[in-house]
Phi, psi and omega in degrees: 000156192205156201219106200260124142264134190105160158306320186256012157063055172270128175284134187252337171211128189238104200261138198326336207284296182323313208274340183294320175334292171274022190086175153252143182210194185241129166232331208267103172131001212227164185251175199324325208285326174288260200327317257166072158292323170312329183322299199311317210277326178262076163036023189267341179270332175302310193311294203287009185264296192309313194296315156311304200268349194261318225033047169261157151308189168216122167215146173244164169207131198069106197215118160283151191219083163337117174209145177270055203325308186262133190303115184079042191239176139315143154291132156247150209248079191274140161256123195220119165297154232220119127254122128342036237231125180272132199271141196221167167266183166339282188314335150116050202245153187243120211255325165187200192215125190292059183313090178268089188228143205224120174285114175248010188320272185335315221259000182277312184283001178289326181308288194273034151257339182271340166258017178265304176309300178298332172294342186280319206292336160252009175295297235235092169302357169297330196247053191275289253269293180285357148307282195304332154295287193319309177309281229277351182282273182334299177330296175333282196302309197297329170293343184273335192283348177260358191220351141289313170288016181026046154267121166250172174247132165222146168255136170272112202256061209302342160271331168241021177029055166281150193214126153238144147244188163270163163285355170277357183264333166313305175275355166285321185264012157077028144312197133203122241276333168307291219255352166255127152278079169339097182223150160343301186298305220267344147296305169346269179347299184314309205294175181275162200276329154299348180251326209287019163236001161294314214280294206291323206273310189287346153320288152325307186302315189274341196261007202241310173331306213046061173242167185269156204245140172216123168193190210217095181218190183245162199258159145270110184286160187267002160252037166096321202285159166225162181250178157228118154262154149279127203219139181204125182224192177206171154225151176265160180251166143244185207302340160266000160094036167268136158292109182252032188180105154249128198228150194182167169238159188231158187216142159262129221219037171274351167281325176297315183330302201285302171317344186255341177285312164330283181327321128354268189292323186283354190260344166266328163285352157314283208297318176270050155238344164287298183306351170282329183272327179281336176286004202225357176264326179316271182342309169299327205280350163306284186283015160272348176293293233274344155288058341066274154319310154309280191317304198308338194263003197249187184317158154311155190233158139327117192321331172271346157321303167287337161291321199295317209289306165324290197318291182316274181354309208272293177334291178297321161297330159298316162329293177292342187286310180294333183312289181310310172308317166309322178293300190285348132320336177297290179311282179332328196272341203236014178086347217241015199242101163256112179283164190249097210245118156225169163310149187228178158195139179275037301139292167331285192325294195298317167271005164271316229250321177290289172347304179285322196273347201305315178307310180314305187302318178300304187283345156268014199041050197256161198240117208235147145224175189247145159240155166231180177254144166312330165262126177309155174243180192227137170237133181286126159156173180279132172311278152338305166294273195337305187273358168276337149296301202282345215259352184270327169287327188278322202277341147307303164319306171295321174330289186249049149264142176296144170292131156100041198252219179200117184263164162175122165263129186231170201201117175260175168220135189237110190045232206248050159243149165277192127223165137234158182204139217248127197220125169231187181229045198266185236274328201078181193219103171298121162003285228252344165267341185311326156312284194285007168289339174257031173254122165313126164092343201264142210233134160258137183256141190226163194267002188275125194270034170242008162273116195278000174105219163161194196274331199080041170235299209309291203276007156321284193289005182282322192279354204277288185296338174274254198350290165324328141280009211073036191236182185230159155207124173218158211237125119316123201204118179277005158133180193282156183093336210247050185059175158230145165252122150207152204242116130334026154330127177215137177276121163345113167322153173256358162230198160258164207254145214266146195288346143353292183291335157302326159229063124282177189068148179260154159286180189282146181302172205271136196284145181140288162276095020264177173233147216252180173270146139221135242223136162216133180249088191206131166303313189278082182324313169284349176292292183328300188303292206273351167250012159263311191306331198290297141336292163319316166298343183252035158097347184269140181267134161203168176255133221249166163194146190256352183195155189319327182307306187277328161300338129341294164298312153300328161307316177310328197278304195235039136025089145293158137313285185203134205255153192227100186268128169293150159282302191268040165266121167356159188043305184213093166312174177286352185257345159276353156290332186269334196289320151324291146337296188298333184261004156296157174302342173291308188310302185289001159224052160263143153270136178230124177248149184268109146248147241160123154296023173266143152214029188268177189311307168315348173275279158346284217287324201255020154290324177319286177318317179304337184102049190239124168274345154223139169272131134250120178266126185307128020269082173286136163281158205298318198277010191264328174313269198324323204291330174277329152347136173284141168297178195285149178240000000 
């Protein structure tokens, strides 16, 4: 067995069986096309491409297979049954492919001397006697080649409803051939219980079809254990296209099964140890924002103040960019990253996106300009994704450019595309990496030591969020030292986007104005401090409180406007604080917003439920706070 990941079927796992197969060589890590050029040259790499993108299996039995074990060796001439099996997520989206091959060379050619015998056994009936030996030899030999292969075989007689099995079918269904009688019932009877009316229904189907049935299900054995097999059968007709004869092999495919639950499970513990780590990277960084905000808000400070106030400023916000970057790659794995898809003009994009990347750009001192057309161009997508892809190419570019360098963006219309493209005179890109810069994790190391390195995420997920609206990213470079370009494809909207939509919504009220009671609730006292104090300066009167209990008291005590609830605080969380609140008589006209390093969908629905009227995820900055602020009442 072998375990391909990626679109290009790189190997990730090779178990001793796989590897006595192809020889031995170094494969691991590298893709199929590299390791196993032979794979390419006999149509196996087309299969497992038709396999990624359909996500159906593939299984062959008896597949010839050219192979070299030894570097400068011979070709051997090999047989191998074959599965295919696209490994998929939750979402069913298919992330790589689950390799099974059994060298069936002995049962094949055994195969093809028994069908050699048998055509002598009916030219010439003299030589029956020595036919019939020969047969019972061949017989022999192919049950051993099927019980190397831990395949069994069996035929089905559907007019007299009869069953043979091989002896490998026997020990696959946990039997023993004295004491079981194969009949239609007492197989049935084997399957698990939960598989036998799929197992009947999708059968029926492919044999009324007249196709061939490939499907994947479990035996319970009668000493308690279950299995997992593959099963792959046909049927034959008769002359009025009734089906009289089904016949087939079977595999066991429970080591793959376990690997694939293994696989699973590691990929759901991924994902809560990244929201666990942005929830617990998140907290500090709420109170380093809003002192942050304070100072700024406090006497004019000394040029070197403002720098430190900067310095901070930028730091935290890159923290939450990763953070946030980190997230959505979770949500991209599971399916679970929804866009908020309206008319647009890109032009929007380009200027949410010059914003964000503007520090960066700054602090390299690079010399930057936009060219745009005079006419909008109007594109269907989320705003907010859209310029967090472009703002992740600028601020890559300003990365790895040398200071004091030359950025530029230009925005084009290419038949019924937009493009953009973003060009610097920064470190470049070698040939043979321009691919592979858009694979999650992947870091190029280069010898140039003003590259400062990076996560491997950012243009991962850029290509991850264009793919979702339909767009393209592709990156250009004449090589290293000589710069990069990369181009933005997005398809053009069919009508133009109504500017309704461009202004909607208001900005936030002016701070101050008007001013409220507000309950701020947080076990982490700085966080709690410094965003109440950040509050008072902008004119709102409020009460600090460190744990539910006591936000509790105080609200009753001090009837808030609006209460601003920590989640994970002691004695009484937030969310039984705000379920609490709402059933006061007071409580429905409180704003209660959650505040929480949690930010997945799942977070959102369930403060909602709880009765919270805004998530805010931590480090919010103060005018986004305000903006959940209620209007004057």
């Amino acid at each position: 067995m072998a375990l391909l990941r990626g679109p290009e079927h790189r190997v990730e796992v090779a178990n001793p069986s796989f590897m006595a197969l192809i020889g031995r060589r170094e494969i691991l890590g590298r893709t199929l096309a590299e390791a196993l050029p032979e794979a390419s040259v006999q149509g196996h790499l087309a299969l497992l491409d038709k396999v990624f993108s359909s996500g159906e299996a593939f299984i062959a039995n008896g597949a010839k297979f050219d192979v070299q074990p030894a570097p400068g060796g011979p070709v051997v001439e090999r047989y191998v049954d074959l599965v295919y099996q696209p490994l998929k997520s939750a979402s069913g989206d298919v992330s790589g492919i689950f390799v099974h091959g059994a060298d069936v060379t002995a049962r094949v050619r055994s195969e093809a001397t028994l069908r050699e015998t048998e055509a002598r056994f009916m030219a010439d009936s003299t030589e029956r006697k020595f036919v019939e030996a020969r047969f019972r030899l061949e017989r022999e030999r192919l049950d051993l080649a099927l019980d190397a292969g831990q395949m069994g075989a069996y035929d089905l007689n559907f007019a007299l409803g009869t069953i043979w099995w091989s002896p490998e079918t026997y020990r696959l269904f946990g039997v023993a051939p004295e004491q079981f009688v194969p009949t239609p019932q007492s197989v049935l009877a084997l399957i698990h219980p939960d598989d036998q009316e799929t197992f009947i229904r999708l059968r029926r189907k492919a044999i009324d079809e007249h196709r061939p049935f490939v499907h994947e299900l479990r035996l319970q054995r009668p000493d308690g254990s279950t299995i997992w097999i593959a099963h792959r059968g046909r049927a034959e007709y008769d002359g009025k296209g009734k089906p009289s004869r089904n016949f087939g092999v079977i595999m066991d495919i429970t080591e793959r099964k376990q690997v694939e639950n293994l696989l699973r499970d590691a990929d759901r513990n991924k994902d809560k140890f990244i929201a666990m780590l942005a929830h617990e990277l998140r907290n500090p960084l709420a109170p380093i924002r809003n002192a942050v905000t304070i100072l700024r808000r406090s006497s004019p400070a000394d040029a070197t103040t403002t720098w430190c106030h900067q310095v901070i400023d930028r730091q935290v916000n890159q923290m939450a960019r990763l953070l946030d970057d980190l997230l959505d790659v979770s949500r991209l794995s599971r399916g679970q990253l929804q866009l908020r898809l309206e008319p647009i003009t890109v032009a929007d994009v380009v200027d949410q996106a010059i914003e964000i990347a503007q520090p960066s750009i700054y602090a390299g001192k690079h010399a930057f300009s936009a060219l745009l057309l005079s006419e909008p161009l109007h594109v269907r997508g989320d705003a907010t994704r859209l310029a967090q892809v472009l703002s992740n190419v600028l601020i890559n570019a300003a990365k790895y450019t040398p200071p004091q360098g030359r950025i530029v963006l230009k925005v084009e219309q290419e038949v019924d595309h937009a493009l953009i493209r973003v060009s610097d005179n920064g470190i470049g890109i070698a040939a043979q990496h321009l691919s592979s810069i858009f694979e999650m994790f992947v870091r190029v190391e280069t010898d140039d030591s003003r590259s400062p390195g990076g996560q491997g995420i950012g243009l991962s997920l850029a290509r991850s969020l264009l793919d979702l609206h339909g767009g393209t990213i592709a990156a250009f470079s004449d090589g290293p030292g000589k710069g990069t370009e990369f181009q933005i494809r997005l398809p053009l909207a069919r009508s133009p986007a109504s500017q309704d939509a461009a202004d909607a919504g208001s900005p936030p009220a002016e701070p101050g104005k008007p001013r409220y009671r507000v309950l701020v609730a947080d076990d982490l006292r700085d966080s709690a401090d410094t965003l109440a104090r950040l509050l008072r300066r902008v004119g709102h009167t409020v009460e600090v409180a460190y744990d539910g209990e006591q936000a509790l008291g105080l609200a009753e005590a001090f009837r808030p406007d609006i209460a601003i609830l920590d989640l994970g605080m002691p004695k009484i969380d937030g969310y039984e604080a705000c379920r609490r609140i709402r059933t006061s008589p007071w409580g429905s006209l409180v704003t209660l917003i959650a505040q929480t390093g949690w930010g997945q969908t799942q977070d959102l629905r369930r403060t909602r439920e709880a009765g919270f009227d805004h998530h805010a995820v931590k480090p919010i900055e103060l005018r986004a706070l305000l903006a959940m602020f209620p209007a004057a009442r």
